[in-house]
KOLPALO-880048 format. One record per atom (N, C-alpha, C, O): residue number from 1; atom name; y, x, z; residue in three letters. Coordinates in steps of 0.1 Angstrom, whole numbers, plus 5000, padded with zeros to 4 digits. Layout:
(NUM; CA; (Y; X; Z); ala)
...
This chain:
(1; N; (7189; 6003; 5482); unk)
(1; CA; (7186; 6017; 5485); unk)
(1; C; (7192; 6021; 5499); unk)
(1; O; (7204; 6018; 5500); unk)
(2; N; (7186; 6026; 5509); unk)
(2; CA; (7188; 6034; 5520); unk)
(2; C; (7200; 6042; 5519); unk)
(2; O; (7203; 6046; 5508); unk)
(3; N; (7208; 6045; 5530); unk)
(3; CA; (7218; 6052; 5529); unk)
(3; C; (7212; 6067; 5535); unk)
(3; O; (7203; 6070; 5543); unk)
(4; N; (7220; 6075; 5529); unk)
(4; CA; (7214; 6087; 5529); unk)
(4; C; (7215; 6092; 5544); unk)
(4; O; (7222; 6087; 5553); unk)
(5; N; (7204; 6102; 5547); unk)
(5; CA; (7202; 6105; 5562); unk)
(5; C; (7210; 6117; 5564); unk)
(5; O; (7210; 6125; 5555); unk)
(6; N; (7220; 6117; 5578); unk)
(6; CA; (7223; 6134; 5578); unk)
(6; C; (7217; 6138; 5585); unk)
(6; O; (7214; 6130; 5595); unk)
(7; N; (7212; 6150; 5586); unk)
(7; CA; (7201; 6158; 5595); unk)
(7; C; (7217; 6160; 5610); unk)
(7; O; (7230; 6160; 5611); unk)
(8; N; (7204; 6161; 5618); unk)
(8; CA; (7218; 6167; 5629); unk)
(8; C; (7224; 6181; 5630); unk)
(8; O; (7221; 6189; 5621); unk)
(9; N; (7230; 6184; 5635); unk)
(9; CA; (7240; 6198; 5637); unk)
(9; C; (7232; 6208; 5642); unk)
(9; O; (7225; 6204; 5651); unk)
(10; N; (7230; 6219; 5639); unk)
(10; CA; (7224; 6228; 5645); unk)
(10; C; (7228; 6239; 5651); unk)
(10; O; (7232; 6248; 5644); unk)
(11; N; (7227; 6239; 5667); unk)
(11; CA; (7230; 6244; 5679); unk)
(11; C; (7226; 6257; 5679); unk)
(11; O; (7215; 6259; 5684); unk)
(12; N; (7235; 6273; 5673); unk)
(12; CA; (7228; 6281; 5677); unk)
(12; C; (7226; 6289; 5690); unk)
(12; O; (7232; 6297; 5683); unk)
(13; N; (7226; 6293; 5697); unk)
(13; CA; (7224; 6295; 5714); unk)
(13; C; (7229; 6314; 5707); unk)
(13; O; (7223; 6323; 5701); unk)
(14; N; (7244; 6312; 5712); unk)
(14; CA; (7250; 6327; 5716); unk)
(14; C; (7245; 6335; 5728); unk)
(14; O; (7240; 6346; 5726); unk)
(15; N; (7245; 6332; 5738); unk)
(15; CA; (7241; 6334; 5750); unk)
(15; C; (7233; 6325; 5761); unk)
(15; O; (7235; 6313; 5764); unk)
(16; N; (7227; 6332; 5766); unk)
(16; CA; (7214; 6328; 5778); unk)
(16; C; (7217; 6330; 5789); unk)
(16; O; (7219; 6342; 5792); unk)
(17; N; (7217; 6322; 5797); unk)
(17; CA; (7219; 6329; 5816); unk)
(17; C; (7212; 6319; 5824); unk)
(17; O; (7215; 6307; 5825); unk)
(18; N; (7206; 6325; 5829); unk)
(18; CA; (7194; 6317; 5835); unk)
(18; C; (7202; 6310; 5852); unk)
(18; O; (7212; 6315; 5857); unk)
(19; N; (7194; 6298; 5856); unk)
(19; CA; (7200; 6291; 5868); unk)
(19; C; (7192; 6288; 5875); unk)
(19; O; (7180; 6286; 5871); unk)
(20; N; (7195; 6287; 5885); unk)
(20; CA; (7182; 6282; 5898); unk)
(20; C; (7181; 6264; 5895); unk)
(20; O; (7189; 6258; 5888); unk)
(21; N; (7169; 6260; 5902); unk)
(21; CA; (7168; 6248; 5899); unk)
(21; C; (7176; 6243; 5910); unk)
(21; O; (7177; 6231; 5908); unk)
(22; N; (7183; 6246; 5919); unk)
(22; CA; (7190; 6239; 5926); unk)
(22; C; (7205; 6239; 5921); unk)
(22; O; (7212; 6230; 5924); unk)
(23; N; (7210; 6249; 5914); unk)
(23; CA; (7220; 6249; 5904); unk)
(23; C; (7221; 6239; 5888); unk)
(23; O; (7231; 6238; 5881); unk)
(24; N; (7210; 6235; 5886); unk)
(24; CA; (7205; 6231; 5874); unk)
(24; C; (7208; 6211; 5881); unk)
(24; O; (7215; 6201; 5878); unk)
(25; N; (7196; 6213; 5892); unk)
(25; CA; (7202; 6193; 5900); unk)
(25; C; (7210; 6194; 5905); unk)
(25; O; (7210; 6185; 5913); unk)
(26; N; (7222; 6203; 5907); unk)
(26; CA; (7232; 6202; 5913); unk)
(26; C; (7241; 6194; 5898); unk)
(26; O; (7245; 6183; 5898); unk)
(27; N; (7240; 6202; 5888); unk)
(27; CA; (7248; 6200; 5874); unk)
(27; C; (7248; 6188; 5869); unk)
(27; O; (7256; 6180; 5865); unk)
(28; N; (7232; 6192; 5870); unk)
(28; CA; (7228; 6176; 5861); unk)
(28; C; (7230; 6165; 5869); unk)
(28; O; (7231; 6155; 5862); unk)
(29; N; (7232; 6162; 5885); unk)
(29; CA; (7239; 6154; 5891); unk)
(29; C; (7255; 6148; 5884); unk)
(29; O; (7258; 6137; 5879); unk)
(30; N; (7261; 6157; 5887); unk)
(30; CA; (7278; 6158; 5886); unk)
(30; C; (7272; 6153; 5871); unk)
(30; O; (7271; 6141; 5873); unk)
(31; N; (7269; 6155; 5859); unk)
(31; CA; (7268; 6152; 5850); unk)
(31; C; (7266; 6137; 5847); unk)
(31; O; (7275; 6129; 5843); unk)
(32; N; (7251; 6133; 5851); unk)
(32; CA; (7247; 6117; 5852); unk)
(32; C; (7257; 6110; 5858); unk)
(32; O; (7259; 6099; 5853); unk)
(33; N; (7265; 6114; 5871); unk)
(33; CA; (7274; 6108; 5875); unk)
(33; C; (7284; 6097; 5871); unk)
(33; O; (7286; 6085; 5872); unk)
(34; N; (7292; 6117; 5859); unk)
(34; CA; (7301; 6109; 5850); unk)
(34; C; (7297; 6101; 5837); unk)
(34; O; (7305; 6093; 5832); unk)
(35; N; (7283; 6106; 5831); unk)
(35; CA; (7279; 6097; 5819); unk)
(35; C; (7279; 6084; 5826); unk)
(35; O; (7287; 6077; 5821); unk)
(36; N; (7268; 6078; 5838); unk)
(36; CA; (7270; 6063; 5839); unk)
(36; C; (7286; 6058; 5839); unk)
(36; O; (7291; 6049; 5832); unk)
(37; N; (7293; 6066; 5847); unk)
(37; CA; (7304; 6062; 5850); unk)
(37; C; (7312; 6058; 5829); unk)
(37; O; (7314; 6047; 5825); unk)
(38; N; (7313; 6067; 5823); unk)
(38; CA; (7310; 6065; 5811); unk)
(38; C; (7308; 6056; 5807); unk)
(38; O; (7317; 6048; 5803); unk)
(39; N; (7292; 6052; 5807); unk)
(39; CA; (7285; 6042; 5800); unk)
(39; C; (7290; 6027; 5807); unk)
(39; O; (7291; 6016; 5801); unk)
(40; N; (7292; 6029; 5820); unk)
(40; CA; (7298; 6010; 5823); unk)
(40; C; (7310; 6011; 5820); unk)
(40; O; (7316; 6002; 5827); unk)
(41; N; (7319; 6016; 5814); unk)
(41; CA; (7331; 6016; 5807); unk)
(41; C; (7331; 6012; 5795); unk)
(41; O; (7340; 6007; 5789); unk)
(42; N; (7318; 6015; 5788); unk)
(42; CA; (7315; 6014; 5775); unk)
(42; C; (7316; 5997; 5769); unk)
(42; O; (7313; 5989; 5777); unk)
(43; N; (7319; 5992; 5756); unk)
(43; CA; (7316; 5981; 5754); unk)
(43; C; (7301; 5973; 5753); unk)
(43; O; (7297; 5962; 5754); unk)
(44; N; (7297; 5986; 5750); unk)
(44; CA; (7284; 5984; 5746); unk)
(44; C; (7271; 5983; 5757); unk)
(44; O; (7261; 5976; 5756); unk)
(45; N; (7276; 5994; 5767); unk)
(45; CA; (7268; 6000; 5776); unk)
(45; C; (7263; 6012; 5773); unk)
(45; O; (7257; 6018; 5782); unk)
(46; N; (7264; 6016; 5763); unk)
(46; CA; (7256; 6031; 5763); unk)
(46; C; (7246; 6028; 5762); unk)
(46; O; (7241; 6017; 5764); unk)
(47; N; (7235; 6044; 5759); unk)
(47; CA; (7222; 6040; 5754); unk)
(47; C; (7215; 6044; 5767); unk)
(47; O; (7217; 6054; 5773); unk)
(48; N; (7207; 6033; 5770); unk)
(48; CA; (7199; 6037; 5784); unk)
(48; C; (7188; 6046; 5781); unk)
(48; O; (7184; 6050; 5791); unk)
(49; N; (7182; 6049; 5773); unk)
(49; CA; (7173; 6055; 5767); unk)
(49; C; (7173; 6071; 5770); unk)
(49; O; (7165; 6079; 5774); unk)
(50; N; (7188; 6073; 5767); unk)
(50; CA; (7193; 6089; 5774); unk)
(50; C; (7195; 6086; 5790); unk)
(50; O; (7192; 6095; 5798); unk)
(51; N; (7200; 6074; 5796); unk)
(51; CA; (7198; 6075; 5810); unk)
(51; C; (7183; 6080; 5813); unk)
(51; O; (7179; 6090; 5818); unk)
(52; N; (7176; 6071; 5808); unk)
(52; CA; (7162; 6074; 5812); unk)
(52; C; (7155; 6090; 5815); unk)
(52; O; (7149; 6096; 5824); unk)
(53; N; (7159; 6093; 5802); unk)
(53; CA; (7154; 6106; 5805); unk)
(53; C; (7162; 6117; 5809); unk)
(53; O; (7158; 6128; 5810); unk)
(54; N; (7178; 6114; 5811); unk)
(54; CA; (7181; 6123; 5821); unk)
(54; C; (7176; 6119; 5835); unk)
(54; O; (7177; 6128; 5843); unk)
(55; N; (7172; 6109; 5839); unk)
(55; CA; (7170; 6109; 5853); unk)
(55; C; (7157; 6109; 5854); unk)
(55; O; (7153; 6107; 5865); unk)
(56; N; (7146; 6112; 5843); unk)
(56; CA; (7133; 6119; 5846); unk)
(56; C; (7135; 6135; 5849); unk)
(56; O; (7128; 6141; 5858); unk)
(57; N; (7144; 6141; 5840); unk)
(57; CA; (7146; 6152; 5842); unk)
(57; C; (7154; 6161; 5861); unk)
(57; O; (7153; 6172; 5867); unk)
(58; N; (7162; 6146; 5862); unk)
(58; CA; (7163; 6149; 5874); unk)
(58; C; (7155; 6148; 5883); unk)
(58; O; (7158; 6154; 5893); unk)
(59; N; (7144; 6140; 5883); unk)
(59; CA; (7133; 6135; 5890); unk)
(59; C; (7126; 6152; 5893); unk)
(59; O; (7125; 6158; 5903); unk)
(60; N; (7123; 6155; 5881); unk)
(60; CA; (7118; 6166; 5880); unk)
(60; C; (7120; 6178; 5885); unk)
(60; O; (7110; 6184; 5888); unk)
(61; N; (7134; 6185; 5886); unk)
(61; CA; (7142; 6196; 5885); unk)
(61; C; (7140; 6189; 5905); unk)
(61; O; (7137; 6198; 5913); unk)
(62; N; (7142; 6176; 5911); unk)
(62; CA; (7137; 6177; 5924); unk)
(62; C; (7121; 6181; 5927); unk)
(62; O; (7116; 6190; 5934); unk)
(63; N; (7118; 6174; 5923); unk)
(63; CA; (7102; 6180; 5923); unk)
(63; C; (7097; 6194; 5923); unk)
(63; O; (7088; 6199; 5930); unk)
(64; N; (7105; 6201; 5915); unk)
(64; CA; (7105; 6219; 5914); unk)
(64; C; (7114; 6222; 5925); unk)
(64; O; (7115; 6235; 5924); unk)
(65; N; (7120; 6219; 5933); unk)
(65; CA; (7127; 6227; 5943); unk)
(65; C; (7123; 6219; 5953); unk)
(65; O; (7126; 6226; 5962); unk)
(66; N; (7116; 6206; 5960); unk)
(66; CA; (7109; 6204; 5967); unk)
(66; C; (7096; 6215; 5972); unk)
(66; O; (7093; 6219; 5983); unk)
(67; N; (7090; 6215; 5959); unk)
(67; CA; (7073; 6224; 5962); unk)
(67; C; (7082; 6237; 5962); unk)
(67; O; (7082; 6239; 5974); unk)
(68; N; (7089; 6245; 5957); unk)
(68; CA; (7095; 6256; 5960); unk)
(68; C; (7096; 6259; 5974); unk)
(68; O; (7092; 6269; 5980); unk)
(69; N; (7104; 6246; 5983); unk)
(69; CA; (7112; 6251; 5993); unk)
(69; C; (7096; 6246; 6002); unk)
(69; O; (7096; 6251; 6013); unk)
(70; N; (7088; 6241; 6000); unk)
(70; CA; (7070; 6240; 6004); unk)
(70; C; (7071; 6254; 6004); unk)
(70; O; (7075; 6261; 6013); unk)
(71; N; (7066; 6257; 5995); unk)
(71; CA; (7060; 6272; 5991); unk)
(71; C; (7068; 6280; 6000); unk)
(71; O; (7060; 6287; 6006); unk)
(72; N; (7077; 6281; 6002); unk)
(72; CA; (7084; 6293; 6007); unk)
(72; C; (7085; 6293; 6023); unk)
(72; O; (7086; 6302; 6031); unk)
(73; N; (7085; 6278; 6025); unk)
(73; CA; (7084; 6274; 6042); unk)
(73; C; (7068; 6284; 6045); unk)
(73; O; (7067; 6292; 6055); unk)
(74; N; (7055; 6281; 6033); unk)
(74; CA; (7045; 6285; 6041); unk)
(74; C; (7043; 6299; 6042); unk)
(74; O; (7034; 6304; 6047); unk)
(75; N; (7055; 6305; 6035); unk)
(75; CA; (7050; 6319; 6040); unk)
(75; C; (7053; 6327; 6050); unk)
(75; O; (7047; 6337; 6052); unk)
């Protein structure tokens, strides 16, 4: 028989405050930083799977402040 599943923790959001995208890849920089840093420390390596998609997200959060600072050059 399977071992029983625990559902995960549930995050309830106290407060909201909104951030520019350039404050957001600023964070999430300094963040990925210290996770790799983290993860080659690790025995294991860590799961690349969350690298992955934090660094699509950073891919991203550049891509929105790229066409931003487009947009804003053409006006």
């Amino acid at each position: 028989m399977d071992a029983a599943v625990t559902p995960p923790l549930r995050v309830l959001v106290a407060r909201a405050e909104g951030i520019s995208a350039a404050a957001a890849q600023s964070r999430l920089h300094a963040f990925l930083n210290k996770y790799e840093d983290r993860r080659r420390l690790a025995s294991n390596g860590g799961d690349s799977t969350i690298s992955a998609q934090l660094e699509k997200l950073t891919d991203a959060l550049n891509e929105e402040a790229d066409a931003r600072m487009k947009h804003a050059s053409q006006k």
